[in-house]
PAFIKOL-787885 format. One record per residue (C-alpha): residue number from 1; residue in three letters; x, z, y. Coordinates in nm, 3 decimals. Example, Ala and Ser with C-alpha at 12.3 -4.5 7.8 and 13.67 -1.06 7.14 Angstrom:
# PAFIKOL-787885
(1,ALA,(1.230,0.780,-0.450)) (2,SER,(1.367,0.714,-0.106)) 
# end
This chain:
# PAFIKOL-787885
(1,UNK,(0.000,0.000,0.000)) (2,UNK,(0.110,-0.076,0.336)) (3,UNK,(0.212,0.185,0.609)) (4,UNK,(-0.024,0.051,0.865)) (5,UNK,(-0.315,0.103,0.590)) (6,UNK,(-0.228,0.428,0.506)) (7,UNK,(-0.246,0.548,0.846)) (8,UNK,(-0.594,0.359,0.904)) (9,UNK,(-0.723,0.549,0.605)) (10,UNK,(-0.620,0.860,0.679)) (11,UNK,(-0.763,0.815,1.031)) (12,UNK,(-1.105,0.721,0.911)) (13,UNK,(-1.066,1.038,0.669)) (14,UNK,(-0.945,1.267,0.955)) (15,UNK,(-1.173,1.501,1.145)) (16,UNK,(-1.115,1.837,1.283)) (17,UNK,(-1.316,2.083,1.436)) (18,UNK,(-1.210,2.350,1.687)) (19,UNK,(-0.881,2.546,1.644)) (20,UNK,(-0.832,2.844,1.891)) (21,UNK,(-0.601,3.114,1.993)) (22,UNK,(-0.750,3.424,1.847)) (23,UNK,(-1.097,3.253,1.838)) (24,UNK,(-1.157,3.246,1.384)) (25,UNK,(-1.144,2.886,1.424)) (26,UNK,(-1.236,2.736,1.067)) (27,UNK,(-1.081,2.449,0.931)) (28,UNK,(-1.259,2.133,0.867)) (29,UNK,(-1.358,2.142,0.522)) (30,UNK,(-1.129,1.811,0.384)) (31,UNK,(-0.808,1.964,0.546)) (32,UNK,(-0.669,2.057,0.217)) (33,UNK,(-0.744,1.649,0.085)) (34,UNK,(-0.568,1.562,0.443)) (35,UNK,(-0.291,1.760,0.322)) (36,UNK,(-0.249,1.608,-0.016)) (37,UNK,(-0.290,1.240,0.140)) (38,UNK,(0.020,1.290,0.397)) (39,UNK,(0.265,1.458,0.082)) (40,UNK,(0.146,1.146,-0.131)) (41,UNK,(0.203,0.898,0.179)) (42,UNK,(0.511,1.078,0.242)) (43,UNK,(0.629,1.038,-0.137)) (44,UNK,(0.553,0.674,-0.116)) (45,UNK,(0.779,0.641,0.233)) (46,UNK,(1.133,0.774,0.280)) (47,UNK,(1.075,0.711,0.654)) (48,UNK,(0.743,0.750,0.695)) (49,UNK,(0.870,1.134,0.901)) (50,UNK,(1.203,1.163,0.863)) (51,UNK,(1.361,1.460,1.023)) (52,UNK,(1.484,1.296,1.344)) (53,UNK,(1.143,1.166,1.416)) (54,UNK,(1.145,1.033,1.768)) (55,UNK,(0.801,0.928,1.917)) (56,UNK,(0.939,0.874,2.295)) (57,UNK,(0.614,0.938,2.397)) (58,UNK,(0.521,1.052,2.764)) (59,UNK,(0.105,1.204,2.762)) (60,UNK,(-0.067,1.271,3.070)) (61,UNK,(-0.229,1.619,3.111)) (62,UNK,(-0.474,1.677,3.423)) (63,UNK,(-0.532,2.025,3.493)) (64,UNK,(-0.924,2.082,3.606)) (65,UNK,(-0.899,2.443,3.814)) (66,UNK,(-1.253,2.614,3.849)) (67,UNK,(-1.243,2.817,4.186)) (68,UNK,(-1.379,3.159,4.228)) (69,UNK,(-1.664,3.274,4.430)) (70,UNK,(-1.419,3.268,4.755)) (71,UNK,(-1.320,2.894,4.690)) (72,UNK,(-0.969,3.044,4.577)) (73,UNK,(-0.826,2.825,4.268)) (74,UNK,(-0.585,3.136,4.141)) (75,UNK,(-0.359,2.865,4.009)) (76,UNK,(-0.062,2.779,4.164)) (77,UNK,(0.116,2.397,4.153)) (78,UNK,(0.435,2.602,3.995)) (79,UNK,(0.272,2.732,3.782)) (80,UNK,(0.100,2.378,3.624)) (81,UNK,(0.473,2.285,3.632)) (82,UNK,(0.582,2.598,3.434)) (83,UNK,(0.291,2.512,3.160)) (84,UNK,(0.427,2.114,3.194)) (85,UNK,(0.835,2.242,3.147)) (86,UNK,(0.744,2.433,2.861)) (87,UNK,(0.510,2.221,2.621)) (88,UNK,(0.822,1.970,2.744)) (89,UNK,(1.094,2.220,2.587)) (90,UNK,(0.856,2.290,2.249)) (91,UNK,(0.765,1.958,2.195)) (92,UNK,(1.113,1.796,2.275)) (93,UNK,(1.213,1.815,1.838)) (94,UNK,(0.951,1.521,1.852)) (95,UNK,(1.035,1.336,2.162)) (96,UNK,(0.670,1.431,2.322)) (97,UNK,(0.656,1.521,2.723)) (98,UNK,(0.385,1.556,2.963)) (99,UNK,(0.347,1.536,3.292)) (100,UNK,(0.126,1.671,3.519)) (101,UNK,(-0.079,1.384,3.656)) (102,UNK,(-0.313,1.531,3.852)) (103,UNK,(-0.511,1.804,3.951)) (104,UNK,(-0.830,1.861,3.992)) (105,UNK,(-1.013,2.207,4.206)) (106,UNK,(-1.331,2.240,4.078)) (107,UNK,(-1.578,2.501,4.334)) (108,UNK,(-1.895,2.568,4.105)) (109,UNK,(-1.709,2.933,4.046)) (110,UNK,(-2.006,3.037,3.787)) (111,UNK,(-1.752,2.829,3.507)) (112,UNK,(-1.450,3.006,3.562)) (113,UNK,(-1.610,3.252,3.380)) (114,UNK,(-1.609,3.020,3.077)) (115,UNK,(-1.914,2.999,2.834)) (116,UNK,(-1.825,2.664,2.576)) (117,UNK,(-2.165,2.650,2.441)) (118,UNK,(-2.322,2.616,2.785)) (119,UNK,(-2.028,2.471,2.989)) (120,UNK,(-1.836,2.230,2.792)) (121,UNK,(-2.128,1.951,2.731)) (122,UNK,(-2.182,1.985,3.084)) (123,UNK,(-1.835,1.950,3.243)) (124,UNK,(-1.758,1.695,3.019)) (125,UNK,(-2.083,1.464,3.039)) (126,UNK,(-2.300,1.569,3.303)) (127,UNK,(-2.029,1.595,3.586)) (128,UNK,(-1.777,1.388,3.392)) (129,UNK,(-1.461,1.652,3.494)) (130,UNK,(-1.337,1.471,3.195)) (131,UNK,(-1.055,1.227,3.203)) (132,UNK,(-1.044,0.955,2.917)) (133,UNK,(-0.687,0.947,2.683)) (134,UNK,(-0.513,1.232,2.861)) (135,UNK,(-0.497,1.550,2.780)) (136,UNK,(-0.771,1.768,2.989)) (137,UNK,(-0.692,2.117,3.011)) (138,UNK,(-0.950,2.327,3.188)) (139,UNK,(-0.808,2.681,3.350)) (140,UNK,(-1.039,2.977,3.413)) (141,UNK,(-1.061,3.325,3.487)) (142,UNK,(-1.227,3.469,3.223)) (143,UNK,(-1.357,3.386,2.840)) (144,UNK,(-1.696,3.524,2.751)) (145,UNK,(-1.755,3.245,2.486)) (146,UNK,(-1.525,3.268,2.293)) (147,UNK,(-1.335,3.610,2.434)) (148,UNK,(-1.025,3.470,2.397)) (149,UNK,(-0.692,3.356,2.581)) (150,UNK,(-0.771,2.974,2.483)) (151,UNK,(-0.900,2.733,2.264)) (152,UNK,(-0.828,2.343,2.149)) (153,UNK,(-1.004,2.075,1.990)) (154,UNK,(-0.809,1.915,1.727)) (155,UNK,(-0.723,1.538,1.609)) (156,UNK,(-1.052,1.391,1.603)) (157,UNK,(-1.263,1.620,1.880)) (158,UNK,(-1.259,1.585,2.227)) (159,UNK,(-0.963,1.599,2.384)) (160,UNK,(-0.934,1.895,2.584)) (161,UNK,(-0.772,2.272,2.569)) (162,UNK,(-0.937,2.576,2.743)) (163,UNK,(-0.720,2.849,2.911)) (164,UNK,(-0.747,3.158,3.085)) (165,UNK,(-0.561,3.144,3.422)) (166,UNK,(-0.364,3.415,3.309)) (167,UNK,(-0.176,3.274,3.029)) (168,UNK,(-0.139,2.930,3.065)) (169,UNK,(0.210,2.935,3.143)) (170,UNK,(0.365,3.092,2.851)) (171,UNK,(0.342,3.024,2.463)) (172,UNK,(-0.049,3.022,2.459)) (173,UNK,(-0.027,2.684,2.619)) (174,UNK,(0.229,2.580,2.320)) (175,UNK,(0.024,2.718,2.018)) (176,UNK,(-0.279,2.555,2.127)) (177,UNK,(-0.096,2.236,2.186)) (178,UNK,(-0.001,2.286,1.864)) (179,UNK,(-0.388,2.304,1.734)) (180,UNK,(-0.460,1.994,1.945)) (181,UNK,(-0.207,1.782,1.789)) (182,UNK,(-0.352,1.932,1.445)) (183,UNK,(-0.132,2.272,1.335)) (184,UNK,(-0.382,2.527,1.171)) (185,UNK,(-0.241,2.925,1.154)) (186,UNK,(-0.011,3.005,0.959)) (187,UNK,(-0.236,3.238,0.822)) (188,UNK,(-0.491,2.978,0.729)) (189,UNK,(-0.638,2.918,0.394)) (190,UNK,(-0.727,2.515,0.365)) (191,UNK,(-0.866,2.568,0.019)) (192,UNK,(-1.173,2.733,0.130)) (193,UNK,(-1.181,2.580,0.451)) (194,UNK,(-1.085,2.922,0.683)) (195,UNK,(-0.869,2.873,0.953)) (196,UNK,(-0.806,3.268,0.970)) (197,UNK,(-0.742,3.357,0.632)) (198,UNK,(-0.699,3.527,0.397)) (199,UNK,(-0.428,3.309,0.296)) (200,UNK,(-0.343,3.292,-0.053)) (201,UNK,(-0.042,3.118,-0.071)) (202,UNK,(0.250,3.355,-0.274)) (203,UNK,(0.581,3.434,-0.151)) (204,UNK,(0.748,3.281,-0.392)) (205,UNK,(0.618,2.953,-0.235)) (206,UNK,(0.478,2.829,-0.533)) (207,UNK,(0.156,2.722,-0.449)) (208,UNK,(0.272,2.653,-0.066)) (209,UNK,(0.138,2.264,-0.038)) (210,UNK,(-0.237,2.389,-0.143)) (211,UNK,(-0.264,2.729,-0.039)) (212,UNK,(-0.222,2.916,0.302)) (213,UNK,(-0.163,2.642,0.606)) (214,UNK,(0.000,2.412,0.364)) (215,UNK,(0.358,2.360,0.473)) (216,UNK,(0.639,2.515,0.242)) (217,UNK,(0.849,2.584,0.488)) (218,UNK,(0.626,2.892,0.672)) (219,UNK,(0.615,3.174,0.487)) (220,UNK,(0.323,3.340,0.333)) (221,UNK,(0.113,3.481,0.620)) (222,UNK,(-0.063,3.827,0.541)) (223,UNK,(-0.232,3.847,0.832)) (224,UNK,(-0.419,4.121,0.911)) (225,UNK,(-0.279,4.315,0.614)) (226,UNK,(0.027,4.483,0.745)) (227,UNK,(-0.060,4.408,1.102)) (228,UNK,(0.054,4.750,1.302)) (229,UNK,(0.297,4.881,1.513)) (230,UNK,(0.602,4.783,1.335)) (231,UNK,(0.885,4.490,1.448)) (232,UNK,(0.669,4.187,1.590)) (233,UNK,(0.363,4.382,1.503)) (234,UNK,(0.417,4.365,1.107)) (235,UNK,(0.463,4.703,0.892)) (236,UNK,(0.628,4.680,0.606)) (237,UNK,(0.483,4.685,0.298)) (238,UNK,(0.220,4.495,0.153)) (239,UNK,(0.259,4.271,-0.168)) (240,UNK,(0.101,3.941,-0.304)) (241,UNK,(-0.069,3.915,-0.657)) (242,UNK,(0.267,3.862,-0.831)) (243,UNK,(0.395,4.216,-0.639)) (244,UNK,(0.631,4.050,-0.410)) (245,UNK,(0.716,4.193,-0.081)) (246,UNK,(0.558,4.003,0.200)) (247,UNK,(0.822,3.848,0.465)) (248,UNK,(0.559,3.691,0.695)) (249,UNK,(0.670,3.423,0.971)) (250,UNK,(0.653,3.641,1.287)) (251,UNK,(0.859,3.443,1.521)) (252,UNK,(0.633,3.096,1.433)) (253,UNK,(0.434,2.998,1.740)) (254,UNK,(0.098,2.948,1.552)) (255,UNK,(0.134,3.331,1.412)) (256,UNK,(-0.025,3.620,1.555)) (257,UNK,(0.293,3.868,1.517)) (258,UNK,(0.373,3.875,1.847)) (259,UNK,(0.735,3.743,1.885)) (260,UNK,(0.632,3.354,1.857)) (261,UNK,(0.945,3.127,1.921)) (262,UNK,(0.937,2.803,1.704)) (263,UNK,(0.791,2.550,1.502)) (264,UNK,(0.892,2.465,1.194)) (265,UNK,(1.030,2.100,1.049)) (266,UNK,(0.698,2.017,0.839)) (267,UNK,(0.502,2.149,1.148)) (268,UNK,(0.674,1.901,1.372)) (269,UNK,(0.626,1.626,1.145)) (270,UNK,(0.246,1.707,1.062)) (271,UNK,(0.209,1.710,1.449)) (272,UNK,(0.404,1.357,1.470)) (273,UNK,(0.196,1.229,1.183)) (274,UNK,(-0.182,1.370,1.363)) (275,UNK,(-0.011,1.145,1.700)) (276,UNK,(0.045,0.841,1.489)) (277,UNK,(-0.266,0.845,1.336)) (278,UNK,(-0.553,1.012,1.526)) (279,UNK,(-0.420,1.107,1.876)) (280,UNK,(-0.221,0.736,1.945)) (281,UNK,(-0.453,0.639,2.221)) (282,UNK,(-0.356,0.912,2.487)) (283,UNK,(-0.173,0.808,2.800)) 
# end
């Protein structure tokens, strides 16, 4: 089978539903079959992702600011440059940058308190604060649906991200560019579907490509069983079914340890791959 095909099948196989930061996103209920279709297509292709995977690809984000009730935006042009420089240092393994190309103040202040069930539909068709193939990330001041720092849509929903105001410029902007561009937790389980666990993959990695999030090469995720006040947030102690000690990956960026600094390699390829076949469009 050729490349191009296999990509055009898994496109037309590929849809996600919402992955957020802290939010108990699920995962769409084929992600496990997604998985096995990418190790098969990679078996079939020595350079299909090979580890120096360059895309040279430059996507636009345009930030949409909702005021508050005294017109002020809250948001800073530094600090959409701060979010820009570091989704541009995370995302440099893969030869991704953005670049901020515009921005947008918004002064209906009753959505900066964000409610997605009510709000989204609305920005996006009724007032069309929506910009087609870029990357439309939406800043507000508070989360009541869901109560969370941020959310993102991944490959195959709309493509937008959802941020408080607060947090945009640090690593909540890079894990949910990481959902957007298809990364579940690490913590995930894709054989029933959960995007927050229980994972079931083993330490001993032996089950890694169809249990927990699916790559090999992040450990067996625990999460919440451990969770404390220890190192990165983890305690010590807790075993899997064959009684091995956990080691859980507390310094990977779609964790929720607390000391997030990386991706790993099979993350950064997975992320290529969801570019080069659902998220090519974007501009």
């Amino acid at each position: 089978m050729k490349l191009k095909s296999i990509f055009l099948v898994f496109t037309l196989l590929f849809s996600f539903s919402v992955f957020s930061q802290n939010c108990g996103s699920k995962l769409p209920a084929n992600y496990a079959a997604l998985r096995a279709q990418y190790l098969k297509t990679s078996a079939m292709s020595n350079t299909l992702l090979p580890h120096d995977t360059c895309l040279n690809k430059k996507l636009s984000i345009v930030f949409y600011v909702f005021l508050d009730s005294l017109g002020n935006p809250n948001v800073t042009p530094a600090q959409c440059n701060s979010c820009i420089s570091i989704l541009n240092k995370y995302f440099s393994p893969i030869c991704i940058t953005f670049m901020n190309c515009s921005t947008v103040y918004i002064p209906e202040y009753e959505y900066n308190k964000w409610d997605q069930p009510n709000h989204e539909n609305k920005i996006v068709g009724n007032y069309n604060w929506f910009t087609e193939k870029t990357i439309n990330i939406y800043l507000v001041t508070q989360m009541i649906v869901p109560p969370k720092a941020g959310y993102a849509y991944g490959p195959g929903g709309r493509d937008l991200i959802v941020m408080l105001k607060s947090a945009f410029t640090g690593l909540v902007a890079v894990h949910e560019m990481g959902h957007f561009f298809g990364l579940p937790h690490t913590f995930a389980e894709i054989s029933t579907g959960s995007g927050d666990g229980p994972s079931l993959e083993l330490v001993n990695g032996s089950n890694c490509t169809t249990r927990g999030d699916g790559f090999c090469d992040t450990d067996a995720d625990p999460y919440t069983i451990g969770s404390g006040a220890g190192p990165c947030g983890y305690v010590y102690g807790p075993k899997d079914p064959t009684n091995q000690y956990y080691v859980p990956p507390v310094d990977n960026i779609m964790s929720y340890w607390g000391c997030p600094c990386r991706f790993t390699q099979e993350q950064y390829n997975w992320m290529a791959y969801m570019y080069l076949t659902a998220r090519n469009y974007l501009h």
